[in-house]
N, C-alpha and C positions, 0 to 999 in steps of 0.2 A: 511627416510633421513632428515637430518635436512638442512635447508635453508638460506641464505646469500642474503639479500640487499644490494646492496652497493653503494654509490655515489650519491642516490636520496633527491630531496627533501621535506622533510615529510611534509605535510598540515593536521593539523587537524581543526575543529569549531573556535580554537579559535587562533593557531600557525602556524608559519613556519620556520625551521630550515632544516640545513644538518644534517643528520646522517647515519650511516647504521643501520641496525632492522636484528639480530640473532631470528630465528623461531625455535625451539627446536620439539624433534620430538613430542614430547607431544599436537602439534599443540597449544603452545601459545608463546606469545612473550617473548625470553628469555632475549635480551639484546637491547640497542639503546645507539650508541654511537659512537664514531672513532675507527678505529684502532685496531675492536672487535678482540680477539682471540677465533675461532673458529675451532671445528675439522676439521682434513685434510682432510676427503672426504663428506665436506659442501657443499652442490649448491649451487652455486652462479648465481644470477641475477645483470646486471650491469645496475643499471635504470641513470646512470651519462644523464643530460639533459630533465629526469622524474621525475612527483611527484608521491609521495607513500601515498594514502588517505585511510583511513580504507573502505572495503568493503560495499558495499553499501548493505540495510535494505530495502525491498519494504514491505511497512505493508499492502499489499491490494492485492491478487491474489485468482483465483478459478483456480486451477489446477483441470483434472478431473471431473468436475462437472456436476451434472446432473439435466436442467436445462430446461425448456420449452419443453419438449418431446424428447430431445439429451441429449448426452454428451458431456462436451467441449472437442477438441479432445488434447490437450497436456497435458499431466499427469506427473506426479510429477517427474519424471526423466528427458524428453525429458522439461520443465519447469523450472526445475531450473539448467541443464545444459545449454540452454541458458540464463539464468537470469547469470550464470558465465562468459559466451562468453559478456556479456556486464557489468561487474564490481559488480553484483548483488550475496551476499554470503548469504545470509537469505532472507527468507520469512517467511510472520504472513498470512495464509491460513484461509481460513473458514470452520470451521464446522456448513452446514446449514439442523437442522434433520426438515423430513416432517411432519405438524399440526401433533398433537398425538404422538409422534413418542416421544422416551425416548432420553435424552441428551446425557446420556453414551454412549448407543448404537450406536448412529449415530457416535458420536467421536469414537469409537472401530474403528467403518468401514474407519474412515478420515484415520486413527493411520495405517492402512491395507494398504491402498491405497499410505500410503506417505511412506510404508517405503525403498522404490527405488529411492526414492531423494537421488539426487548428494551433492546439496548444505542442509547447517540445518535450522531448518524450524520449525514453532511454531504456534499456533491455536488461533482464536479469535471462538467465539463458538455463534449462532446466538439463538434468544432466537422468536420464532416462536407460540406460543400460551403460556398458563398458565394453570396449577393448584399446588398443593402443591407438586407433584414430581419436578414440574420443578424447586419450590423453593428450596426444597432437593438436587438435583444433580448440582444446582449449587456451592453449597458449597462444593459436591467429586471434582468437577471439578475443580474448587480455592485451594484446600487442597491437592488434591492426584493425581492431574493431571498439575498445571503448568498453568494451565490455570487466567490469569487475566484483562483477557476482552469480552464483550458480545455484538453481534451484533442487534440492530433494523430495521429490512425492516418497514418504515414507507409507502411503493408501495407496488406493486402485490396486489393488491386487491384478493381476495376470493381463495390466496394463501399461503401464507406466510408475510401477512401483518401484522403488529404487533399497536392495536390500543391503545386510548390513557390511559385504564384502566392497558394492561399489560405493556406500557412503566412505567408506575408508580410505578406499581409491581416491573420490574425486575430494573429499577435503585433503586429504594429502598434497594432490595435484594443486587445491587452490591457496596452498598454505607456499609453496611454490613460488607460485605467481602473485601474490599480492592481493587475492582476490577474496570476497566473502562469503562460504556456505551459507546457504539458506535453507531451510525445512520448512516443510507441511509433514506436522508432526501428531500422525494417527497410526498404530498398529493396525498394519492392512490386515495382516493374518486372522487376527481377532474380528477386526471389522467383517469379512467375508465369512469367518464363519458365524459371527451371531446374524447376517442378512441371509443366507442359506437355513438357519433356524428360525428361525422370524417365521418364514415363506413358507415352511413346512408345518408351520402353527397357525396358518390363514391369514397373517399379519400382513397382509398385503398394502393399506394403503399407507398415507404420508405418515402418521404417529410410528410406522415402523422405523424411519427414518434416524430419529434420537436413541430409539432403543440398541439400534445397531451400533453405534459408537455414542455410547456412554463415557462420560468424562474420564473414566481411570486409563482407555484407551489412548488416549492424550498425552494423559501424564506418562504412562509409560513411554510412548515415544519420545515424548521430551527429552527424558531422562535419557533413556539411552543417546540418542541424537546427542547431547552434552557433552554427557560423559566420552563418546566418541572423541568429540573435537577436546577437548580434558585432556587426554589420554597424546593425542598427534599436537597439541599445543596451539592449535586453531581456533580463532574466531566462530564465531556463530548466529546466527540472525534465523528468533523463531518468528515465522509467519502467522496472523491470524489465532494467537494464543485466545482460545477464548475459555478457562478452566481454571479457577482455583488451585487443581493439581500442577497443571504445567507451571502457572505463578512463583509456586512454591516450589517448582523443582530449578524455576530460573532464580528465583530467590535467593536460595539452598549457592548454588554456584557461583554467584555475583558476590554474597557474602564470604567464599572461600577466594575469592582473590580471583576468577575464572570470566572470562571478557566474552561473554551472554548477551544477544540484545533480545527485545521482545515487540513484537508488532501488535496491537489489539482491532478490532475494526469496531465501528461507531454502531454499527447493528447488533453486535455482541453487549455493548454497554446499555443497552438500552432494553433488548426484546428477550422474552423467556421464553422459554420450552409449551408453555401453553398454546401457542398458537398453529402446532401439529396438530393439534384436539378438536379444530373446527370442523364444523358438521360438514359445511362441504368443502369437498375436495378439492376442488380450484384452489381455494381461497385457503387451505394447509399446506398445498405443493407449492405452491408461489413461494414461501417461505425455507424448501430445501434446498440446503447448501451444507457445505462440510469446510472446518465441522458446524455442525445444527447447535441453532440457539440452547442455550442451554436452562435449566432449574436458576431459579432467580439470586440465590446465595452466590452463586459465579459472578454475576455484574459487581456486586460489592469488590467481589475481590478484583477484579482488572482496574475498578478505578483505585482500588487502594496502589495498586501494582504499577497505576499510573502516576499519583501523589506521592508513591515513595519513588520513583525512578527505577522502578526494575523493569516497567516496560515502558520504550523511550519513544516508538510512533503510534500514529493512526494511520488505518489506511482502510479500504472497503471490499477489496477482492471482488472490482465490479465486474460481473460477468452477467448479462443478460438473457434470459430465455422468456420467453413470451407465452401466454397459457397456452396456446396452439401446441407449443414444445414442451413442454412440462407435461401434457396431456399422454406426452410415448409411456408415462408411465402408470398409466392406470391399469390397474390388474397386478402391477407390480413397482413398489416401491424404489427399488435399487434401479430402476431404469427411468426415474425422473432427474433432468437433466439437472445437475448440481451449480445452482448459482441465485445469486439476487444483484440488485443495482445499490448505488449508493454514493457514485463522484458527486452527483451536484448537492449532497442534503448534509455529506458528512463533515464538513465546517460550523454549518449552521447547528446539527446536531449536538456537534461539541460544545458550541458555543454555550447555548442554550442549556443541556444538562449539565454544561462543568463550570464554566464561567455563572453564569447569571442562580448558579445554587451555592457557589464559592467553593465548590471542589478543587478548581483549577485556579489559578490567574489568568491576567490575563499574558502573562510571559509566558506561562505555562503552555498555552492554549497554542501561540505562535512556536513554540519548539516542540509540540505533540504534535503540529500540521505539517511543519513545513523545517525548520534548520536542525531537528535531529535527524531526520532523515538524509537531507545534504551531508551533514556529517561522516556519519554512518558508511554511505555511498561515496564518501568524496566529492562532491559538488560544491565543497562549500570552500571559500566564499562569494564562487558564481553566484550558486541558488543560496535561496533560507536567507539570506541577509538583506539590511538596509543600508548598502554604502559605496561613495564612490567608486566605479569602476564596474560593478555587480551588475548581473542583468537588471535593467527595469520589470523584474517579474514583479507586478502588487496589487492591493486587493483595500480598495477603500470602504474601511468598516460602517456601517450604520448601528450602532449598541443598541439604538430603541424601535428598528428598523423591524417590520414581523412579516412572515410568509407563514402560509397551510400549507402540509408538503398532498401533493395527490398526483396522482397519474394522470388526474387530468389536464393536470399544468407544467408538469415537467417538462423536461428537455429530452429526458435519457425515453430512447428509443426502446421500453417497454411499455407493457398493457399492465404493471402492479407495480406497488410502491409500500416497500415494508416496514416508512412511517405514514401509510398513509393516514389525512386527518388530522396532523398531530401540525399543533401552530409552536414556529420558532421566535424567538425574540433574539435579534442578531443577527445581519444579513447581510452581502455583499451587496452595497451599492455602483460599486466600478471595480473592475477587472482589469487592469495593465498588463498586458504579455510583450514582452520584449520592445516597451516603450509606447504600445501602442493601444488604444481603448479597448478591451473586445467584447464589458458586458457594461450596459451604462444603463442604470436607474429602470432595470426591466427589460430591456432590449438586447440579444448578441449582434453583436460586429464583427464576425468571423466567416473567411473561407477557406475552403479545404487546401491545405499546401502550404498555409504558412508556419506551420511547427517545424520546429529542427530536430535532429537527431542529435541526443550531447554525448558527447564523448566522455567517459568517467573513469579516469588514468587507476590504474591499481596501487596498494601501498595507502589505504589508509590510513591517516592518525595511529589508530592503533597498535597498528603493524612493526612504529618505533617501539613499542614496548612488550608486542611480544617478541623482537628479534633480539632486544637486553635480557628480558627473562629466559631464551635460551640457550642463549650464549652461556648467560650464570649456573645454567641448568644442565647445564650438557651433561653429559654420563662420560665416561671414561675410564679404562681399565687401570684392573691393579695390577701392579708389576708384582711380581712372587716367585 
């Protein structure tokens, strides 16, 4: 059945107007305009009083994942039908295969696992050791799979750490191909030995957690990781910046002319380092994730980092673990499972601390969720936009609209919620994915299998302008 907006008004990155938005059944956007003529048995949504902002993009979740001796518990259905229950129509997932382990293969198994996604959903693909398979598949993976981004754990040490021979390798490789390095950007080296110090000091529970990766460890991987892609003439996309330091070190490099992007998560903006310090231990473990909340002077800076445009998305790095799993780590810090939730609240979150304190716009708001990330990725003008041709992803705003967020009400398939308590103003009253209702005034309208897989051609934007700067740049010998 085809769909009818009517009365709302639209906000995108860079506009805002009245119109209505005709959804065709094809799931893309047929028409925007007044006075649309539409078939007689068209849904109609009356959003008169609501803005209509495209569907929100979280580029950063582990649905599923298997992860420290567990599984995170929400999987790719129960995960992105709440990422709809909060304004969320796409995810950019991870494919992360184990040391040795073949790229394809691992991505088969992701491709298995996602295909009971509600909402559509797209891979960043994690580059975990080296040798010339890995350089080989990453080009099936760029060519015949959609795939045009590569993850680096620059942590976990004697896991999945990725050191600085094969960052060099695989941004090389993706510099290649069209595609964009990404980092999780923590000095594992340092990390492991100050959690081996820690442990030998009795610092056993969650507060050990911060101490172990202290903010300078951040920055220095940043830094390096930059300078890296600096150096080979590559792109770069940090994950999860949640430091002052790193800020300043994407800063530092955006200011020299060096094509840096920066990811922040809504949990970083909001929550400090005090909440390792709680007395009991359930209720400080729920809270670890890497990197860990940080000292309160850090949120300032990400949202400065977000006002000025040095850091251009949001995302949540939703991974779930439930206190039953969090609990492997009692007696020892470094064995609780690393993750928190965050799809369905980090809309609302923004909204509420950026919008409604006048940090953000409301353009702002809409190209921090949803069309710098398209960008970025290449999706755009599928995703992130409002305009003929583009999918019907959208998300009908209510501005004076308020939720409590708790785990007693959510969606996402945990037992803790690390805004729990905390009432938003700003909320998703309707949910459009691919033309069709999936959250209305309270209620989802979703089953498992309707998400697609999108394909995200390599050669971003970008890519015209670093293949000018190297041309201009080339080196070449002196004749003598």
């Amino acid at each position: 059945m085809s769909l009818l907006i009517k009365n709302g008004t639209i906000v995108t990155h860079e506009e805002s107007y009245q119109a209505d938005i005709y959804c065709g059944d094809d799931g893309k956007i047929s028409a925007i305009g007044q006075q649309l003529d539409v078939p007689v048995h068209t849904q109609k949504i009356d959003a008169d009083g609501q803005l209509v902002m495209p569907g929100g993009i979280d580029p950063h979740t582990h649905m599923q994942l298997p992860f420290m001796g567990t599984v995170a518990s929400e999987d790719f259905y129960t995960g992105t039908a709440a990422g709809l229950a909060g304004g969320t129509t796409m995810i950019i997932d991870f494919v992360i295969p184990n040391p040795r382990q073949s790229l394809l293969e691992a991505y088969h198994i992701w491709r298995e696992w996602a295909a009971k996604a509600t909402a559509d959903y797209s891979f960043h693909v994690a580059i975990t050791w080296w040798d010339d398979s890995v350089y080989q598949e990453m080009e099936t993976l760029v060519k015949e799979h959609g795939v045009n981004s590569f993850k680096h754990f620059m942590a976990y040490k004697n896991a999945i750490m990725a050191t600085d021979d094969v960052l060099v390798a695989s941004f090389s490789r993706c510099l290649e191909l069209g595609a964009i390095p990404t980092v999780h950007a923590e000095n594992g080296e340092l990390v492991y030995h100050l959690q081996q110090q820690l442990i030998e000091k009795g610092i056993t529970g969650p507060e050990g957690h911060p101490l172990s990766r202290p903010p300078q460890v951040e920055g220095e991987a940043a830094s390096r990781a930059i300078r890296i892609a600096q150096t080979l003439g590559a792109p770069l996309y940090l994950v999860h910046v949640s430091t002052q330091d790193a800020v300043d070190e994407i800063r530092y490099a955006r200011d020299h002319g060096f094509h840096i992007y920066g990811e922040c998560l809504a949990g970083h903006l909001l929550i400090d380092d005090s909440v390792y310090l709680h007395p009991e231990w359930q209720q400080a473990a729920g809270y670890v994730m890497s990197p860990p909340f940080r000292p309160k002077h850090h949120q300032q800076a990400l949202w400065h980092g977000l006002q000025a445009g040095h850091l251009q998305t949001t995302a949540t790095d939703h991974c779930c673990f439930c206190n039953e799993q969090k609990a492997m780590g009692k007696g020892d810090f470094t064995k609780i499972p690393n993750g928190t939730a965050g799809i369905e609240d980090r809309m609302a979150v923004l909204w509420h601390e950026g919008v409604n304190t006048g940090k953000l716009s409301k353009h702002d708001f809409v190209a921090l969720t949803s069309t710098n990330t398209a960008k970025i990725f290449n999706l755009f003008p599928q995703k992130g936009c409002i305009r003929v041709g583009a999918d019907a992803d959208l998300v009908v705003w209510d501005p004076d609209g308020t939720r409590t967020i708790s785990a007693k009400t959510h969606h996402q398939r945990i037992d803790f919620n690390i805004f729990e308590g905390k009432t938003v103003k700003g909320i998703p009253n309707h949910t459009i994915q691919g033309g069709k209702l999936a959250w209305s005034e309270g209620k989802l309208f979703t089953k498992p299998g309707t998400g697609r897989y999108i394909n995200r051609p390599p050669y971003p934007g970008i890519y015209e302008t670093l293949t000018k700067q190297a041309e201009y740049n080339a080196p070449f010998a002196i004749k003598r």
